[in-house]
TIFIDREN-410510 format. One record per residue (C-alpha): residue in three letters; x, y, z; residue number from 1. Coordinates in steps of 0.5 Angstrom, whole numbers, plus 500, padded with zeros to 3 digits. Last residue first. Example, Ala and Ser with C-alpha at 12.3 -4.5 7.8 and 13.67 -1.06 7.14 Angstrom:
<pts>
<type = SER	c1 = 527	c2 = 498	c3 = 514	seq = 2>
<type = ALA	c1 = 525	c2 = 491	c3 = 516	seq = 1>
</pts>
This chain:
<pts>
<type = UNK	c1 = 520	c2 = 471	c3 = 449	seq = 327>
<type = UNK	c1 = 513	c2 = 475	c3 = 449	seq = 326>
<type = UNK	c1 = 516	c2 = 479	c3 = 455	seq = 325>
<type = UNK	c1 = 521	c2 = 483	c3 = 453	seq = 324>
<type = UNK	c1 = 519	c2 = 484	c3 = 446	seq = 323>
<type = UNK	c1 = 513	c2 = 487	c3 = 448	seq = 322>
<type = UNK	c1 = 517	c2 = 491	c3 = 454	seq = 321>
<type = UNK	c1 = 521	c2 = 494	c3 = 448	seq = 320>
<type = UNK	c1 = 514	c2 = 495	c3 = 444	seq = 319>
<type = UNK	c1 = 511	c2 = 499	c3 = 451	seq = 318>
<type = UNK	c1 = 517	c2 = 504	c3 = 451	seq = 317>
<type = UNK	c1 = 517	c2 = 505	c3 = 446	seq = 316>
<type = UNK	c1 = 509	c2 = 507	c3 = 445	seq = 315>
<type = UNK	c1 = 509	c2 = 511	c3 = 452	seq = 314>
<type = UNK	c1 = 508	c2 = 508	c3 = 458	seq = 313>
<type = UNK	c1 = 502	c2 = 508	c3 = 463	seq = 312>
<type = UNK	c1 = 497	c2 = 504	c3 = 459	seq = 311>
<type = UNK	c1 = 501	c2 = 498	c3 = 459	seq = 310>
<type = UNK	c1 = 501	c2 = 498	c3 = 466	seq = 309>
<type = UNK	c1 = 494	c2 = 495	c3 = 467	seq = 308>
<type = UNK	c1 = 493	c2 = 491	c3 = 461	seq = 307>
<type = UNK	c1 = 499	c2 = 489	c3 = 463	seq = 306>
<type = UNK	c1 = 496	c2 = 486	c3 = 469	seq = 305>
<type = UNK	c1 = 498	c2 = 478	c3 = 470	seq = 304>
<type = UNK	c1 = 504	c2 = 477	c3 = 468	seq = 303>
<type = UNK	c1 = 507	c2 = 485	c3 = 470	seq = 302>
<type = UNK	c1 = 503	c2 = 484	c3 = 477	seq = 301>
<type = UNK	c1 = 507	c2 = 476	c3 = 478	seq = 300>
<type = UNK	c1 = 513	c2 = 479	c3 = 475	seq = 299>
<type = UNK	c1 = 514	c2 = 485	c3 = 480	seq = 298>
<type = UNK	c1 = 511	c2 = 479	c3 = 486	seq = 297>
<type = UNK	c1 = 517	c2 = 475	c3 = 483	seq = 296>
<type = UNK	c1 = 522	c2 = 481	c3 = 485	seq = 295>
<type = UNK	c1 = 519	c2 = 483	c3 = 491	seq = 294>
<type = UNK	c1 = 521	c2 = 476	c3 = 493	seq = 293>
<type = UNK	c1 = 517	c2 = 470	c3 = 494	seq = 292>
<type = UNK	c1 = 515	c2 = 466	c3 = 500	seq = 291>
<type = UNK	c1 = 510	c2 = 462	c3 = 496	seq = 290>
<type = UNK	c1 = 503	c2 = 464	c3 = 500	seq = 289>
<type = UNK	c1 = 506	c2 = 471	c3 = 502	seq = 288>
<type = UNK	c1 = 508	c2 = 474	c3 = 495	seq = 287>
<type = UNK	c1 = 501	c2 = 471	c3 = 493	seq = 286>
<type = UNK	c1 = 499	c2 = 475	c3 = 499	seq = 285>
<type = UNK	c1 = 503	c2 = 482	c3 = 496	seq = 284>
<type = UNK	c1 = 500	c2 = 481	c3 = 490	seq = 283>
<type = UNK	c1 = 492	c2 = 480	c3 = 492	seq = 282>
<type = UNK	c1 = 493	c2 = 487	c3 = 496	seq = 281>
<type = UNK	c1 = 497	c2 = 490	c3 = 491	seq = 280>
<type = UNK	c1 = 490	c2 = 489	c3 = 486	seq = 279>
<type = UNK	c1 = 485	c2 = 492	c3 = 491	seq = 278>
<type = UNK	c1 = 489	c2 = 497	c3 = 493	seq = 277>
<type = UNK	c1 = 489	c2 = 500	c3 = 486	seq = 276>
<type = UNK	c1 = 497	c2 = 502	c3 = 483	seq = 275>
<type = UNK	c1 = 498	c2 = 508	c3 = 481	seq = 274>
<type = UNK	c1 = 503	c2 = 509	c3 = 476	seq = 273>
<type = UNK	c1 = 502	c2 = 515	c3 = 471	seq = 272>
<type = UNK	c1 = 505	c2 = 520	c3 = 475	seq = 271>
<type = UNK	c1 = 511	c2 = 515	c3 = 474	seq = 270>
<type = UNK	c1 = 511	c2 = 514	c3 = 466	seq = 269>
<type = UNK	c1 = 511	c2 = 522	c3 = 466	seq = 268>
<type = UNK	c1 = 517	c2 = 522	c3 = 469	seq = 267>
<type = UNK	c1 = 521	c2 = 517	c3 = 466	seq = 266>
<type = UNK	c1 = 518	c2 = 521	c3 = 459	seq = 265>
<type = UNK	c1 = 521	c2 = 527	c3 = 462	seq = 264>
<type = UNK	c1 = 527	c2 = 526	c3 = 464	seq = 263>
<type = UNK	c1 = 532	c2 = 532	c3 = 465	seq = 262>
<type = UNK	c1 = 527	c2 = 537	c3 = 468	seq = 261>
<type = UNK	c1 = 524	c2 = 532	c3 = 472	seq = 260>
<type = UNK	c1 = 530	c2 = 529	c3 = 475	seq = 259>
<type = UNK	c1 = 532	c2 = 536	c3 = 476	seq = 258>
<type = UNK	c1 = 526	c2 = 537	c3 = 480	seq = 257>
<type = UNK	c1 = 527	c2 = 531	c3 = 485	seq = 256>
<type = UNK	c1 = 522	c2 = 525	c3 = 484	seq = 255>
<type = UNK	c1 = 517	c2 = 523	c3 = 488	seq = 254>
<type = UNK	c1 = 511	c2 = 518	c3 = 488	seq = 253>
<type = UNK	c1 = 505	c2 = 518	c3 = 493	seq = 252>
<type = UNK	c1 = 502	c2 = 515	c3 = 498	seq = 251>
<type = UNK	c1 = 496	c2 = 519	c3 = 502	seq = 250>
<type = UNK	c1 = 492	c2 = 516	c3 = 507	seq = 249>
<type = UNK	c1 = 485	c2 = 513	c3 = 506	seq = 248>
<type = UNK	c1 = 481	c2 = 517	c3 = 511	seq = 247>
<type = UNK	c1 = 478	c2 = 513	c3 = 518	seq = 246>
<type = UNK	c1 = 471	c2 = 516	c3 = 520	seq = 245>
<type = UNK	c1 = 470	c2 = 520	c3 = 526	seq = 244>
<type = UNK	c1 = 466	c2 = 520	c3 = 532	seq = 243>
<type = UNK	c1 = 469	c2 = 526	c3 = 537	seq = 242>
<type = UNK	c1 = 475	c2 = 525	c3 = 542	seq = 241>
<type = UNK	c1 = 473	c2 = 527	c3 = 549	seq = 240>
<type = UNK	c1 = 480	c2 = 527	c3 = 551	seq = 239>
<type = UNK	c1 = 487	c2 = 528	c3 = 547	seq = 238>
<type = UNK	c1 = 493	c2 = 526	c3 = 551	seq = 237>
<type = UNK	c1 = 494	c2 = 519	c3 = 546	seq = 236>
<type = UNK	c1 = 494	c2 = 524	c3 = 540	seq = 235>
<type = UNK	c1 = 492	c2 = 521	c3 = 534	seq = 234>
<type = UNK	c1 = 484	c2 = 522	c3 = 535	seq = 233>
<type = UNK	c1 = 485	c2 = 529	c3 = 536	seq = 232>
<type = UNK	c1 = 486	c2 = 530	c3 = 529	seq = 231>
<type = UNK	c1 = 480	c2 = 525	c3 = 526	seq = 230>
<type = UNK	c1 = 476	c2 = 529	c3 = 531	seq = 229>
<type = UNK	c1 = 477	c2 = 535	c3 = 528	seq = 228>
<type = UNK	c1 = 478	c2 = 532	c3 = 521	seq = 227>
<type = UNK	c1 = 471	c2 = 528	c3 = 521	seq = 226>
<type = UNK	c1 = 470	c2 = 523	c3 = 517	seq = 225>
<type = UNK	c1 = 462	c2 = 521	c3 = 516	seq = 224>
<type = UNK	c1 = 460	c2 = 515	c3 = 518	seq = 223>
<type = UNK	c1 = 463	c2 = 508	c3 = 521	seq = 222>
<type = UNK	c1 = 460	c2 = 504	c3 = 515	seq = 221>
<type = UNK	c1 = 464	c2 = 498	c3 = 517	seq = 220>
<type = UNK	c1 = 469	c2 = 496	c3 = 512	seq = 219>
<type = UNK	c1 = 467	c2 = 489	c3 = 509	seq = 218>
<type = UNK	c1 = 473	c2 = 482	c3 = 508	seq = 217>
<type = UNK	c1 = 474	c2 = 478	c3 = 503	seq = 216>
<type = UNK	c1 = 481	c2 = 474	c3 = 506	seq = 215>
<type = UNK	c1 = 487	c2 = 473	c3 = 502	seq = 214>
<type = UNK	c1 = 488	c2 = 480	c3 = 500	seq = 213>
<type = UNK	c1 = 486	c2 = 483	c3 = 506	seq = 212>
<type = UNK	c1 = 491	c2 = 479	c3 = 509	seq = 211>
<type = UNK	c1 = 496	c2 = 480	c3 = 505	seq = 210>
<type = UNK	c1 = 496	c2 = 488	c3 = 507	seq = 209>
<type = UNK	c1 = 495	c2 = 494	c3 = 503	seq = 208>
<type = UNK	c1 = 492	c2 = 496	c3 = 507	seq = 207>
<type = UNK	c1 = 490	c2 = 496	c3 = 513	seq = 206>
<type = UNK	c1 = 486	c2 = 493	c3 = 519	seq = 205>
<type = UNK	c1 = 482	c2 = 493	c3 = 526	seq = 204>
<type = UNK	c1 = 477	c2 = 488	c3 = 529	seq = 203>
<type = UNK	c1 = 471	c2 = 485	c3 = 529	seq = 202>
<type = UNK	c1 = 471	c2 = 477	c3 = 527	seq = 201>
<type = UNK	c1 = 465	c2 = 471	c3 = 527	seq = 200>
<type = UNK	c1 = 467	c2 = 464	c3 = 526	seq = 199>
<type = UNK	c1 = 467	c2 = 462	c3 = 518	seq = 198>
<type = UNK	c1 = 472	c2 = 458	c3 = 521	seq = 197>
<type = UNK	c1 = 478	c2 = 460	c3 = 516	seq = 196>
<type = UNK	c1 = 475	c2 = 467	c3 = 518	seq = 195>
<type = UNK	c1 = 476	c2 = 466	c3 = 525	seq = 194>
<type = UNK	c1 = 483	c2 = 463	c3 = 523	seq = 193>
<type = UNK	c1 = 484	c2 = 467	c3 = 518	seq = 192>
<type = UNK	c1 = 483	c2 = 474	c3 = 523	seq = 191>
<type = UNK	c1 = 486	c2 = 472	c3 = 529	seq = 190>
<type = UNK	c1 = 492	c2 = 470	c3 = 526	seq = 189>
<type = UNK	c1 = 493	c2 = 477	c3 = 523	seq = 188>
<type = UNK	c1 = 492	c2 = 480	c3 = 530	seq = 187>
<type = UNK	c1 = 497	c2 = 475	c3 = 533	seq = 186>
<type = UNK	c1 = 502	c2 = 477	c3 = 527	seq = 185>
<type = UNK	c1 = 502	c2 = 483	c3 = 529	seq = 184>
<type = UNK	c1 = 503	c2 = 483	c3 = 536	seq = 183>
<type = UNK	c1 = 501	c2 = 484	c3 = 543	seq = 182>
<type = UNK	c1 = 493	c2 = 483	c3 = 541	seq = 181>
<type = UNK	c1 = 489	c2 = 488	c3 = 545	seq = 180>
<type = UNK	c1 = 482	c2 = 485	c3 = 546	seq = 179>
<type = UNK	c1 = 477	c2 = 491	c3 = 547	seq = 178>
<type = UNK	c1 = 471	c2 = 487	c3 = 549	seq = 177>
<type = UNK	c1 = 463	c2 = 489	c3 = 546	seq = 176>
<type = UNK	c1 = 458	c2 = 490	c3 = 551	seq = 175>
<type = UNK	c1 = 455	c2 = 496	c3 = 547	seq = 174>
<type = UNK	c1 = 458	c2 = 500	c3 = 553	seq = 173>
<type = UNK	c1 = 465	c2 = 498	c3 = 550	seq = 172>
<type = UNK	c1 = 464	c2 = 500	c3 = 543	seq = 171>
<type = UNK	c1 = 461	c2 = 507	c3 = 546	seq = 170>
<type = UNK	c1 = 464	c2 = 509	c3 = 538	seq = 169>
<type = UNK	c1 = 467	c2 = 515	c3 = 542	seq = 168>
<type = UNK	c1 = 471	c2 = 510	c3 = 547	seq = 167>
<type = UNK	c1 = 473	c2 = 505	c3 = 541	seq = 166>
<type = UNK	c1 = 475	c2 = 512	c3 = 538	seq = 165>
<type = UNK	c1 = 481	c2 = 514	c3 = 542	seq = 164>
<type = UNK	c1 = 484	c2 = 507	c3 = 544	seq = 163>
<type = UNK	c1 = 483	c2 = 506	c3 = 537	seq = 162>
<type = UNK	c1 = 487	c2 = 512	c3 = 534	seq = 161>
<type = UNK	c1 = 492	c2 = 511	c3 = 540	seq = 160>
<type = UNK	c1 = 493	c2 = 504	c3 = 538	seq = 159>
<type = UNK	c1 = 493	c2 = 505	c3 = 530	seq = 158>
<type = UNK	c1 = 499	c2 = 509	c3 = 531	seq = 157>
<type = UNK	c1 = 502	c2 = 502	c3 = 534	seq = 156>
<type = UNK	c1 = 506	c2 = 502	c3 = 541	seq = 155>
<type = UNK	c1 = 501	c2 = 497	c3 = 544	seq = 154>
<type = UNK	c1 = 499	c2 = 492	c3 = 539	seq = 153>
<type = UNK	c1 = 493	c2 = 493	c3 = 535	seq = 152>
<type = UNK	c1 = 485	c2 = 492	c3 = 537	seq = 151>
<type = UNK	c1 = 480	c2 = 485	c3 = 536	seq = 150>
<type = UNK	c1 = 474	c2 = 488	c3 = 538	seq = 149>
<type = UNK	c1 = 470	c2 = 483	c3 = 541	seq = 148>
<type = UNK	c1 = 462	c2 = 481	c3 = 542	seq = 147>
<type = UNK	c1 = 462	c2 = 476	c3 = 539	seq = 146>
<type = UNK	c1 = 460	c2 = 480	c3 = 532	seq = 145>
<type = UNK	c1 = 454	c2 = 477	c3 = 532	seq = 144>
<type = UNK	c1 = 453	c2 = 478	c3 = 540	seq = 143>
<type = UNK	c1 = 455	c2 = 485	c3 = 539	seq = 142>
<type = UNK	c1 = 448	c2 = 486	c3 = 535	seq = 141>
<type = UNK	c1 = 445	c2 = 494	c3 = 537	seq = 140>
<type = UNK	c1 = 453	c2 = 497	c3 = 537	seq = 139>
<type = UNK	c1 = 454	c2 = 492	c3 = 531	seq = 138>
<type = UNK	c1 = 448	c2 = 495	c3 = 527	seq = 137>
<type = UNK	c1 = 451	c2 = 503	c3 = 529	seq = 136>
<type = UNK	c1 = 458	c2 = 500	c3 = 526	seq = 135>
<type = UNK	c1 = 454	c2 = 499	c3 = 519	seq = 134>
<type = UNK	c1 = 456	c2 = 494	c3 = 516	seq = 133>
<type = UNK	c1 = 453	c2 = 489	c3 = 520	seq = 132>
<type = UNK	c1 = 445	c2 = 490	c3 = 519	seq = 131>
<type = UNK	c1 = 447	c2 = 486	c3 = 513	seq = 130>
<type = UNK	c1 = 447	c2 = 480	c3 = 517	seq = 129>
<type = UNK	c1 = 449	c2 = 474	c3 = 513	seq = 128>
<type = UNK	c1 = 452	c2 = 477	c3 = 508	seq = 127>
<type = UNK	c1 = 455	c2 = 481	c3 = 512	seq = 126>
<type = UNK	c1 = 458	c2 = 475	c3 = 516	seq = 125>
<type = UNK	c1 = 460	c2 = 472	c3 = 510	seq = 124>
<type = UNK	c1 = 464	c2 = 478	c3 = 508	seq = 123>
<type = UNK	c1 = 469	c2 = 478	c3 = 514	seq = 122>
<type = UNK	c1 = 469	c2 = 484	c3 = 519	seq = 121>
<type = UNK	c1 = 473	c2 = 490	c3 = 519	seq = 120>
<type = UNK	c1 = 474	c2 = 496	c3 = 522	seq = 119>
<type = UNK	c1 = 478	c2 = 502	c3 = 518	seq = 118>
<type = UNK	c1 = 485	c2 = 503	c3 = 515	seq = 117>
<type = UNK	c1 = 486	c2 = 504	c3 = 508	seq = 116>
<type = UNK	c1 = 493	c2 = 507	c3 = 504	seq = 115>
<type = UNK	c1 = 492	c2 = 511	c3 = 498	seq = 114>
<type = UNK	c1 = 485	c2 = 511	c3 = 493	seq = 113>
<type = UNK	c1 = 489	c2 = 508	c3 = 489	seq = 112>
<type = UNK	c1 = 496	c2 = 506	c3 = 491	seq = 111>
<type = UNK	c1 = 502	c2 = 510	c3 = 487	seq = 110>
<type = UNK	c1 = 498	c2 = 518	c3 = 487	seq = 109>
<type = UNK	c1 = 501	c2 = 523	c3 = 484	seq = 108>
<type = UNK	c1 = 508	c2 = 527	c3 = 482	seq = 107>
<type = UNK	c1 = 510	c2 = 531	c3 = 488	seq = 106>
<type = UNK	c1 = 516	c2 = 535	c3 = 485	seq = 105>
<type = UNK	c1 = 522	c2 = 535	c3 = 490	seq = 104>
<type = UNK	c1 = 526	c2 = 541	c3 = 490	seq = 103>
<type = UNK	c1 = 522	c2 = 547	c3 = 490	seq = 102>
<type = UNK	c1 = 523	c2 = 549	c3 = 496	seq = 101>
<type = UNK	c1 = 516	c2 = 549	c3 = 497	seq = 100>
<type = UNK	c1 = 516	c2 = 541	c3 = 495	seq = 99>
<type = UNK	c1 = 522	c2 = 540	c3 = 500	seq = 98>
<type = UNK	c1 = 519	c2 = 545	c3 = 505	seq = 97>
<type = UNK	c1 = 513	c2 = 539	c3 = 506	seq = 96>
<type = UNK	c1 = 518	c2 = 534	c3 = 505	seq = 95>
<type = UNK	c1 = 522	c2 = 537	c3 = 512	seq = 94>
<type = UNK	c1 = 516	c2 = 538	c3 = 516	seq = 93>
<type = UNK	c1 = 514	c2 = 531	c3 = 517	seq = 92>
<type = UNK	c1 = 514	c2 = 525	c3 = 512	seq = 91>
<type = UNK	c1 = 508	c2 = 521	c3 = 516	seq = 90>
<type = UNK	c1 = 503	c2 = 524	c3 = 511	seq = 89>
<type = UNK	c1 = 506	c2 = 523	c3 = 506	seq = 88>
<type = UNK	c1 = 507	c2 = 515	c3 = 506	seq = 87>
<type = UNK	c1 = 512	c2 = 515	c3 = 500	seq = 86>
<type = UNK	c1 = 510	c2 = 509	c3 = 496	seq = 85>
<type = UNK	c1 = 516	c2 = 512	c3 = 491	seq = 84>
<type = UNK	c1 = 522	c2 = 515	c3 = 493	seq = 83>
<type = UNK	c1 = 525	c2 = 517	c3 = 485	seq = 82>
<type = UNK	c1 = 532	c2 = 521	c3 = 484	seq = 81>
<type = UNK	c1 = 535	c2 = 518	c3 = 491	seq = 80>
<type = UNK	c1 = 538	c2 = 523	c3 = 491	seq = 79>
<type = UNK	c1 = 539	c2 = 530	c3 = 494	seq = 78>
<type = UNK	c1 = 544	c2 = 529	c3 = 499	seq = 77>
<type = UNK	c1 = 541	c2 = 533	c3 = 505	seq = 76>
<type = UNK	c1 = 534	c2 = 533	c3 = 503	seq = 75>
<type = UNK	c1 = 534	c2 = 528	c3 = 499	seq = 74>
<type = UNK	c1 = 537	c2 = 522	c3 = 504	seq = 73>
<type = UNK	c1 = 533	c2 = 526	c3 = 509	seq = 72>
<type = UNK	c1 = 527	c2 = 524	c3 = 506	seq = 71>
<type = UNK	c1 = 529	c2 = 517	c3 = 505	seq = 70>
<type = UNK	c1 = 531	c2 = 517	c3 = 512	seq = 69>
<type = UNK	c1 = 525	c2 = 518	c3 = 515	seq = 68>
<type = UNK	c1 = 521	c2 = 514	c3 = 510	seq = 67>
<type = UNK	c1 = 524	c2 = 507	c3 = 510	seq = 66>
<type = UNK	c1 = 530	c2 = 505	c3 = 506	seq = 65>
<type = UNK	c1 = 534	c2 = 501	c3 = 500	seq = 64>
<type = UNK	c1 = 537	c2 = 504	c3 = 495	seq = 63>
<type = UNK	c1 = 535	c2 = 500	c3 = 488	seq = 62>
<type = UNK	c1 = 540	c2 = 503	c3 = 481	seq = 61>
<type = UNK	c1 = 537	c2 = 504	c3 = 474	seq = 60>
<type = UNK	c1 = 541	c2 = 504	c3 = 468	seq = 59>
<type = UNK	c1 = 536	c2 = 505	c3 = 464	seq = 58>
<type = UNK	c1 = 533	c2 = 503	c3 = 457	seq = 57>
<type = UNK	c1 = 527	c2 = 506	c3 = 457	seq = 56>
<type = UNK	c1 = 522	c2 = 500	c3 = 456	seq = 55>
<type = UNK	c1 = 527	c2 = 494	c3 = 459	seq = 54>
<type = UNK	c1 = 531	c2 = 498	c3 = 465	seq = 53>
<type = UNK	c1 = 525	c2 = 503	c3 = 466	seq = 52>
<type = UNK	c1 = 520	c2 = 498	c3 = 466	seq = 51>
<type = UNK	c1 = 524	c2 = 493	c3 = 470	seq = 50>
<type = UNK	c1 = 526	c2 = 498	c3 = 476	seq = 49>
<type = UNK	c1 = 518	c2 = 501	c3 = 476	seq = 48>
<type = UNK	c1 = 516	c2 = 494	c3 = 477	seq = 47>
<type = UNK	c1 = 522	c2 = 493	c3 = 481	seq = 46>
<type = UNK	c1 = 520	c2 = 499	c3 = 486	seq = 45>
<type = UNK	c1 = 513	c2 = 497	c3 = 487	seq = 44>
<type = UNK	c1 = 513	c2 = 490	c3 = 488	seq = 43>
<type = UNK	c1 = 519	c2 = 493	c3 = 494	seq = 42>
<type = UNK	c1 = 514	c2 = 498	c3 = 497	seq = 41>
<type = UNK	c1 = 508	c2 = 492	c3 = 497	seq = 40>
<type = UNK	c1 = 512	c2 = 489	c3 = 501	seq = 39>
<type = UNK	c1 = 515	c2 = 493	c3 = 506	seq = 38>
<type = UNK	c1 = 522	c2 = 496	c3 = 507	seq = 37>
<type = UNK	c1 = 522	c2 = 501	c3 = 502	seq = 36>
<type = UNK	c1 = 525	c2 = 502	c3 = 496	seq = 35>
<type = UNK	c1 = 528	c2 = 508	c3 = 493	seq = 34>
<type = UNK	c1 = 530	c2 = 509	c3 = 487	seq = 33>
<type = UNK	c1 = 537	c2 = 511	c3 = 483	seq = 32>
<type = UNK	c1 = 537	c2 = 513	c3 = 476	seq = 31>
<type = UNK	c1 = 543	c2 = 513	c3 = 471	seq = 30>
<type = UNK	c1 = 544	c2 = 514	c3 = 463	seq = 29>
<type = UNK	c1 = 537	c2 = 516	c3 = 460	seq = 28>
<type = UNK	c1 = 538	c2 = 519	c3 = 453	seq = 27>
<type = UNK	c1 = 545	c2 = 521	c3 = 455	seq = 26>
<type = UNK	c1 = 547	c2 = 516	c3 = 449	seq = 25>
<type = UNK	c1 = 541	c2 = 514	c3 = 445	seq = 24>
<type = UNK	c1 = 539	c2 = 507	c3 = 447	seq = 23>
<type = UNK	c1 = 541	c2 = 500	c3 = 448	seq = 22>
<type = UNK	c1 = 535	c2 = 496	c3 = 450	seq = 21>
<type = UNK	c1 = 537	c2 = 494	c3 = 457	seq = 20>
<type = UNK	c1 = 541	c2 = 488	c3 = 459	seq = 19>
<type = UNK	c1 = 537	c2 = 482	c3 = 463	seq = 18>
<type = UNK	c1 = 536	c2 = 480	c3 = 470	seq = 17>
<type = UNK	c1 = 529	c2 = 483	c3 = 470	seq = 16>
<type = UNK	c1 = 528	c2 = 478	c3 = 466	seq = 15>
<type = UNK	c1 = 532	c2 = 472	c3 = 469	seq = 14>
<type = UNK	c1 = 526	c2 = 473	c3 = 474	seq = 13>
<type = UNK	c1 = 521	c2 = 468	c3 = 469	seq = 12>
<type = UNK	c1 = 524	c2 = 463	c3 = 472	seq = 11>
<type = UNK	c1 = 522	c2 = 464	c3 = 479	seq = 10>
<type = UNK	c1 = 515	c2 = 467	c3 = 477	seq = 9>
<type = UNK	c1 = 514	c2 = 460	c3 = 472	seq = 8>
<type = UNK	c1 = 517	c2 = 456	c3 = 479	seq = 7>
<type = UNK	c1 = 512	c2 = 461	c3 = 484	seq = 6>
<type = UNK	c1 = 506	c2 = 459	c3 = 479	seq = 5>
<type = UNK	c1 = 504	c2 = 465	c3 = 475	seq = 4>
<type = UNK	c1 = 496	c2 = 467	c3 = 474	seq = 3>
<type = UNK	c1 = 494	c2 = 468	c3 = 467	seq = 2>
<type = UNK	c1 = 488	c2 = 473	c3 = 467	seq = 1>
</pts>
């Protein structure tokens, strides 16, 4: 597989500048979509943008947003016509009676197996100690982990979580320190740095993340999910919270039921979009080590992975982006 140079990625962004293939009139016309602000949103968002630009001739428009407001935005305006890397499990009650009213059709997953959260430990520390992986091993061996927890910064989500399974786990009681990290940015340096080191680490990450993608890290085997406990652990009042694994979270792409009715062919390409975690986490540190935009890291995935998204168009489609790209 090729890998892009940010110059040759730079370069090659006058693609997505360049006009679209004349279609039919009224055979795509104009689409909006949004684009969240995150990394791995905004590859997402210009990867989809390019491909219906230069495979379906689109006349695509970018609205940049975040969940809530994207919801809202279909809920009071009916547009965008396409919110992808939408988090579901944080859009509340209003996308839920969207998709009931029948005006927002769900069309499956964008990040494959959806959003992962866990505890993390590095590869070479695994390799050494196989009885690491295991969250049992760690309670029985904190030392080898050195003996800390590296947690999230107070006002996350994931904090609560933690401060709720920590003490289910008996993390503590094994003699392991909870340390809280006052940001993000602490939390991720603590990771390359020890794993720069080859020193120890134990703590909680996600992804798709730039971190997970630069450094080889294991999920610690926590055991069985458990949707009570699980429940219980989101709530910072919850007491006596049992022991439970982190599921991945849902991320999908939607699409109003009008756009799906009027562009079929647009919405079977976006049902097929899914992205594996693993691939979006080298993208999106690849996009950090060289400063690049969503643009470029669109390019960097097109480039490197088409054998990945050619699978998910038709065979227009798939000849006009050919010519595209093999100029």
């Amino acid at each position: 597989m090729r890998h892009l140079t940010l110059t040759t990625a730079t370069t090659a962004l006058t693609l997505l500048a360049a006009p679209a293939f004349a279609q039919d009139s009224g055979e795509c016309g104009e689409v909006s979509i949004s684009e969240m602000n995150w990394s791995s949103a905004a590859v997402v968002t210009n990867v989809a943008n390019f491909i219906m630009e230069q495979g379906y001739g689109c006349d695509v428009s970018i609205v940049p947003s975040d969940t809530v407001p994207a919801v809202t935005s279909l809920a009071e305006n009916g547009e965008p016509d396409i919110v992808t890397e939408l988090w579901t499990n944080s859009t509340g009650e209003v996308y839920e009676r969207l998709k009931e009213e029948g005006r927002v059709e769900e069309l499956g997953a964008v990040l494959d197996p959806g959003g992962v959260e866990g505890w993390w430990i590095p590869a070479y520390l695994a390799e050494e100690h196989p009885e690491l992986t295991s969250i049992e091993g760690i309670l029985e061996n904190p030392e080898l982990v050195g003996s800390r927890f590296h947690n999230c910064p107070e006002g996350w989500g994931c904090r609560v979580m933690n401060d709720n399974l920590l003490p289910a786990f008996g993390v503590e009681e094994a003699g392991i320190e909870i340390f809280n990290h006052g940001s993000g940015e602490t939390l991720a340096t603590s990771m390359a740095s020890a794993y720069e080191s080859e020193e120890p680490w134990f703590g909680y990450y996600w992804a798709p993340t730039a971190p997970l993608g630069r450094y080889d890290m294991v999920s610690v085997d926590m055991g069985e999910f458990d949707e009570e406990a699980h429940a219980a652990a989101q709530n910072a009042d919850s007491d006596n919270v049992g022991q439970t694994s982190f599921p991945a979270a849902p991320v999908s792409t939607a699409v109003t039921t009008s756009f799906a009715e009027e562009h079929p062919d647009l919405t079977d390409f976006l049902s097929n979009m899914t992205f594996e975690v693993d691939t979006m986490n080298q993208i999106v540190a690849w996009m950090e080590e060289n400063s690049a935009s969503g643009e470029e890291g669109a390019v960097y995935f097109l480039t490197n992975y088409q054998d990945t998204w050619s699978n998910w168009i038709n065979d227009t489609a798939r000849e006009n982006l050919a010519s595209v790209l093999n100029q």
